[in-house]
C-alpha positions as CSV (number, residue, x, y, z in Angstrom):
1,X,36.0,143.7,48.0
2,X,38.2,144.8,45.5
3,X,41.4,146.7,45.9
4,X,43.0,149.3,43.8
5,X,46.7,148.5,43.3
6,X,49.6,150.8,40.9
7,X,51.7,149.2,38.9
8,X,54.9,150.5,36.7
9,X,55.5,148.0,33.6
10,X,57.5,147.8,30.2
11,X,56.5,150.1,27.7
12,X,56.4,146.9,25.3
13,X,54.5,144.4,28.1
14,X,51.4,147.6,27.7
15,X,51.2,147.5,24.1
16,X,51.1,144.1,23.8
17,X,48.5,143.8,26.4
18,X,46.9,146.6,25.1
19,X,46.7,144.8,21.6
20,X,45.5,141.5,22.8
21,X,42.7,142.8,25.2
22,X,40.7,143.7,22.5
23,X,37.4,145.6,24.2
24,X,37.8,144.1,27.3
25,X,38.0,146.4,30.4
26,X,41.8,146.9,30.8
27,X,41.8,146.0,34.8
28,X,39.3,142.7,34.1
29,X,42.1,141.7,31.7
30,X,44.9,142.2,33.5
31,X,43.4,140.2,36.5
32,X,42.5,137.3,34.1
33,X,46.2,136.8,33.8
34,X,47.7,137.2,36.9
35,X,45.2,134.7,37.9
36,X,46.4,132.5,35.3
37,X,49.8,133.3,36.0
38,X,49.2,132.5,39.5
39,X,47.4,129.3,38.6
40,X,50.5,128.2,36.2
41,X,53.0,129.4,39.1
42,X,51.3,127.0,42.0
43,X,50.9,124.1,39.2
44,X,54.7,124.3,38.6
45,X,55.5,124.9,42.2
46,X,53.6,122.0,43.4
47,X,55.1,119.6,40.1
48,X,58.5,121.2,41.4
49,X,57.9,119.6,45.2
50,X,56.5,116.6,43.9
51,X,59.7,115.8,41.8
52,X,61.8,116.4,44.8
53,X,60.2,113.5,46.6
54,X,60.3,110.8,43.5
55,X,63.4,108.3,44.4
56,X,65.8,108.9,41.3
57,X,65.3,107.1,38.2
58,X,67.4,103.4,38.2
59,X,70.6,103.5,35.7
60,X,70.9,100.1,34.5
61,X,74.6,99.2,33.4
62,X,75.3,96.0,31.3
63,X,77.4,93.6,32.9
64,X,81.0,93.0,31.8
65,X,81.7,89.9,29.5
């Protein structure tokens, strides 16, 4: 089931999605990138918690002579 949602956006966000949809239907297209929005959010996310957890890199400092 799909649901119908509203949305308000930048006058210059529409035309370039208006320009770069092509003859796509404009709701298809629109869901095709907040799903790879979505995808590119959870991958950065998830690359964000897995940093966190990573010890910190060794500094190596040369000995005094």
């Amino acid at each position: 089931m799909k649901h119908n949602i509203s949305i308000t956006m930048d006058s210059r966000l529409f035309r370039e999605i208006e320009n770069t949809r092509g003859r796509e239907k404009r709701s298809t297209f629109i869901e095709h990138l907040i799903i790879i929005g979505l995808k590119a959010y959870r991958n950065k996310k998830e690359e964000t918690a897995a940093s966190a957890h990573k010890p910190p890199a060794a500094i190596i400092v040369p000995a005094e002579q």
